[in-house]
C-alpha positions, 0 to 999 in steps of 0.5 A: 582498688575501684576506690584508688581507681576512681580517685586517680580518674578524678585527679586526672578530669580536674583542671586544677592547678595543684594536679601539676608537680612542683617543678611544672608549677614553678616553671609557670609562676616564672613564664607568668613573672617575665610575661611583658605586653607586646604594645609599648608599656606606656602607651597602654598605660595612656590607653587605660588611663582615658576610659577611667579619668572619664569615669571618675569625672562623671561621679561628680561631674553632674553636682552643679547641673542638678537645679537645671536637669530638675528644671528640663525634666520637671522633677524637683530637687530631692527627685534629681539627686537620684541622677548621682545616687544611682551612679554611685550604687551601681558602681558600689556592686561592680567594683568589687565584683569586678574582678570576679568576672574576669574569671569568665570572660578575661581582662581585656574582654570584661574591659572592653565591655565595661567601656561600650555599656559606658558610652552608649549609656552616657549617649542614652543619659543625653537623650534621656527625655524624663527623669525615671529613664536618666536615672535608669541610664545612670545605674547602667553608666555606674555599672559600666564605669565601676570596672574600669578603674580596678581593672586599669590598676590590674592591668597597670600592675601586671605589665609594669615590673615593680621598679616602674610600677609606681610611676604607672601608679602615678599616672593613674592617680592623676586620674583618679584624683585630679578627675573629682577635682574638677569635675563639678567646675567642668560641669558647671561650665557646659551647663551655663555655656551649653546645656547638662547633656553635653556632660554626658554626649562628652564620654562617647567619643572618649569611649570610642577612641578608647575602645579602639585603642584597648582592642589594638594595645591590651592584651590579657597576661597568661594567668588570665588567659589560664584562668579563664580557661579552667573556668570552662573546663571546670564548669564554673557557675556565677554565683547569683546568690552571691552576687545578690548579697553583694548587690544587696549589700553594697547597694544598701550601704552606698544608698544609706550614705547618700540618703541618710542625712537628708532623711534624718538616719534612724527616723526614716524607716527607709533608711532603717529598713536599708540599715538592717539589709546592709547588715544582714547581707554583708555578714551573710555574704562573709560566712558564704564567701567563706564556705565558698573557698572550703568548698574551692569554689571561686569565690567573689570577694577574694577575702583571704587577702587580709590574712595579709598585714600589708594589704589590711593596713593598706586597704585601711589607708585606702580608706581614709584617703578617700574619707579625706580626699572627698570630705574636704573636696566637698567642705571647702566649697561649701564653706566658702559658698555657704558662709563666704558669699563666693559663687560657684565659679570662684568655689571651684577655683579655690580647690583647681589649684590644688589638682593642678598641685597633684598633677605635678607631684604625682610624677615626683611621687612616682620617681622617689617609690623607686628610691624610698621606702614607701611606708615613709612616703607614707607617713609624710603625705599624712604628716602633711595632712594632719599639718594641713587640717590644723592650717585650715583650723584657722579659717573663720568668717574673715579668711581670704581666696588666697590664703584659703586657696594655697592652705588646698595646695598645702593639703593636695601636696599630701595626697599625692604622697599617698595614693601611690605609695598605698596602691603600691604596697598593696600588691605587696607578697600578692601572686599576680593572678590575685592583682585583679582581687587586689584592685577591686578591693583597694578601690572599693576603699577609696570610694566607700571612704569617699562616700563616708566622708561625704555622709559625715561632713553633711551629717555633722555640718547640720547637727554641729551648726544646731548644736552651737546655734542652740548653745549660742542663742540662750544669751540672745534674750531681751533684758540681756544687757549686752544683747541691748547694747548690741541692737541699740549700737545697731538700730543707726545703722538699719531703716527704721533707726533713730538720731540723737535728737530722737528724729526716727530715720528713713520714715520708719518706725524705731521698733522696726530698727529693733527687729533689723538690729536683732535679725542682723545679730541672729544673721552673724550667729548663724554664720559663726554657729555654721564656722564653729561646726566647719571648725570641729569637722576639720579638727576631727579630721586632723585626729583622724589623719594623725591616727594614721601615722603609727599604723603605717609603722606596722606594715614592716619591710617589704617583701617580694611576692610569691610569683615574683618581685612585687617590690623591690 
């Protein structure tokens, strides 16, 4: 009797939700699917939309400006490239996390917050007056930037209803795709016109402005509010140990990506040590976010959403979009710089117009979620990948602005046909209490594919060129017979080269027209041996993207959520 007696006290004190009836949990889940914001939809989309365009402009924003922030601060050029490192490991532990906190504080407050740190650290990141206390500023505007996008896509997916929410989708894909685009474009052009603080004094009054409006339009949806709530009548503790794998983790992992290739990978003991902390944390933390959920704790990565099939697949699309989206916003500019001559200038005017592309199929894309079956949208943005990597295959040594220009416009076609699709069926059978899991998870993908990306196109750029520049010069060797013909049809041409009559020309000696002639041809193999390792990157991409296409079959129909229609 004291035993059935202390149970029924225990029910009672517990703010659990199981302890309401069914017919109560019902009526919640249906007040929760009719909630709409009181602000006009749109407008609060346009309001999210500001903080997280300037957020993922300042990712890449501050590529160009290196070589004179090196300069101003007297650091070098290795030391500076932690100004980019430390934004992206900073915002490699809050995405994910992002949602775990809102448990505490709610949505719009965690919102709000992440949008102050934001601005004020990007007013420090102008000031900064040395190098250690800009890159210090950084990892505090990476942490305030990495919860904003995941809690716009949250708050995008609960106050738009599934017939609209791809159009809310598409207006914050502009964001997110168009903002790395033309982020080192903008930023090489205040740093010649101005000077590389005002890449960081710009966030400010975008972070007030956005602030203001958040207070005014956003408001936190009842599954929220509810959450918090039983968080502090139920005791909740943030889980530091957790949260330290998490960082641990992550951290490790976006730092091994960026280093790795300019360390040599495994012949860096920094860059092993890192390696076995990112894999010890991260399989640590899946066994404890495991026992967490036993134990019903809350826990930090919401990791039973991949008993899904619709969110693991879309997570893995995520994924290789950002792998795609990335790589080749990196590889185009470097090839034309690199191989082509081009300046940074016209660098970026190759890829601008394909975000200007994006900008105009992300409505289109927006419009036909609602009328199409997504996973068909799906399969034909990476159709057009696949067709675009085999089109820029064909680049080489000769390739002009134009053709390589409107071959980018082809490509970002494609990307628009993804990102909304993907971020669509992701809430696919997802309770809405779980959209901020959702979008912390989803955009981790994008930005850790991103991060892959970029390591891999840097890792293979070097080892390929290596490779076939080895492969090529065993036929550069004198007593070869075409290798002489070569320098003799060459030594004319050169300073130092000789007429018919066996006059030395330009006063020079005909030795020295040899050694010309020879570091001519050695010039012309190391541009052809760098093309050959562009041209197998590209290649392996476009099996990647292809590769992707029989996944998304897999997904299945649609179906609606538990809660409430995610789709239609």
């Amino acid at each position: 009797m004291a035993a059935a007696t202390a149970t029924l006290a225990d029910q009672q004190s517990s703010p659990d939700e199981h302890e309401l009836s069914p017919q109560q949990l019902a009526e919640q889940s249906r007040a929760d699917a009719l909630w709409k914001p009181r602000a006009n939809k749109w407008a609060v989309a346009l309001t999210v939309t500001l903080a997280t365009f300037m957020e993922v402009l300042d990712s890449s924003i501050a590529n160009v400006s290196l070589p004179h922030i090196a300069g101003s601060l007297g650091a070098s050029q290795d030391e500076a490239t932690w100004v980019l490192t430390s934004y992206l490991v900073a915002n490699a532990i809050i995405l994910p996390a992002s949602a775990y906190l809102t448990t505490f504080i709610g949505r719009k407050k965690f919102y709000m917050i992440c949008v102050v740190l934001f601005g004020i650290s990007s007013a420090l990141c102008g000031l900064a007056p040395s190098l250690g206390l800009l890159v210090f500023f950084r990892i505090l505007q990476g942490a305030g930037g990495g919860g904003l996008a995941p809690s716009e896509q949250a708050i995008l997916a609960d106050t738009f209803e599934p017939k609209d929410r791809g159009k809310a989708f598409a207006l914050y894909g502009l964001a997110v795709v168009v903002a790395p685009a033309i982020g080192p474009t903008l930023g090489g052009w205040i740093t010649d016109n101005y000077d590389w603080r005002w890449i960081f004094f710009i966030n400010v009054p975008i972070a007030c402005l956005s602030l203001f409006l958040t207070s005014r339009l956003v408001e936190d949806p009842p599954h929220i509010v509810r959450e918090v709530k039983e968080s502090k009548l139920g005791g909740l503790k943030l889980d530091l140990f957790g949260f330290g794998l998490l960082a641990s983790g992550f951290g490790s992992l976006e730092f091994i990506l960026d280093k790795g290739q300019e360390d040599d990978w495994f012949g860096s003991r920094t860059i092993t040590f890192f390696i076995v902390l990112c894999i010890a944390s991260l399989v640590t933390l899946i066994f404890w976010e495991l026992y967490q959920l036993r134990i019903k704790n809350r826990p930090i990565l919401n990791l039973t959403l991949f008993r899904r099939k619709t969110f693991s697949i879309s997570f893995v699309l995520m994924f290789v979009l950002g792998f795609t989206l990335y790589g080749t916003t990196v590889l185009i500019p470097q090839f034309v710089q690199t191989l082509l001559g081009y300046t940074a200038e016209l660098a970026g005017l190759v890829i601008s117009p394909g975000g200007l592309c994006i900008v105009c199929c992300m409505p289109i894309v927006g419009i036909l979620i609602g009328r199409l079956d997504p996973r068909w949208l799906i399969a034909f943005g990476f159709i057009i990948q696949a067709v675009a990597m085999v089109l820029m295959h064909q680049f080489s040594l000769d390739s002009n602005f134009r053709y390589i220009m409107w071959v980018r416009v082809f490509q970002s076609s494609g990307l628009a046909f993804l990102f909304i699709p993907i971020n669509t069926i992701s809430y696919t059978g997802v309770p809405r209490s779980q959209n901020n899991d959702v979008s912390g998870l989803t955009n981790l993908a994008r930005n850790i594919g991103g991060s892959v990306g970029t390591a891999y196109i840097a890792t293979m750029l070097t080892r390929g060129s290596q490779r076939h520049e080895a492969y090529m010069i065993r036929n550069l060797l004198p007593g070869n017979r075409a290798f002489d013909e070569q320098v003799n049809r060459l030594k004319p041409l050169f300073h130092g080269g000789s007429n018919s009559m066996g006059t030395v020309l330009g006063g020079g000696s005909s030795m020295g027209g040899v050694h010309t002639a020879q570091a001519f041809i050695y010039n012309q193999l190391h541009r052809q041996s760098g093309m050959l390792a562009y041209l197998d990157i590209i290649a392996i991409l476009g099996v990647f993207c292809a590769c992707m296409i029989p996944l998304v079959v897999l997904i299945g129909r649609i179906k609606p959520a538990a809660d409430g229609p995610a789709m239609h």
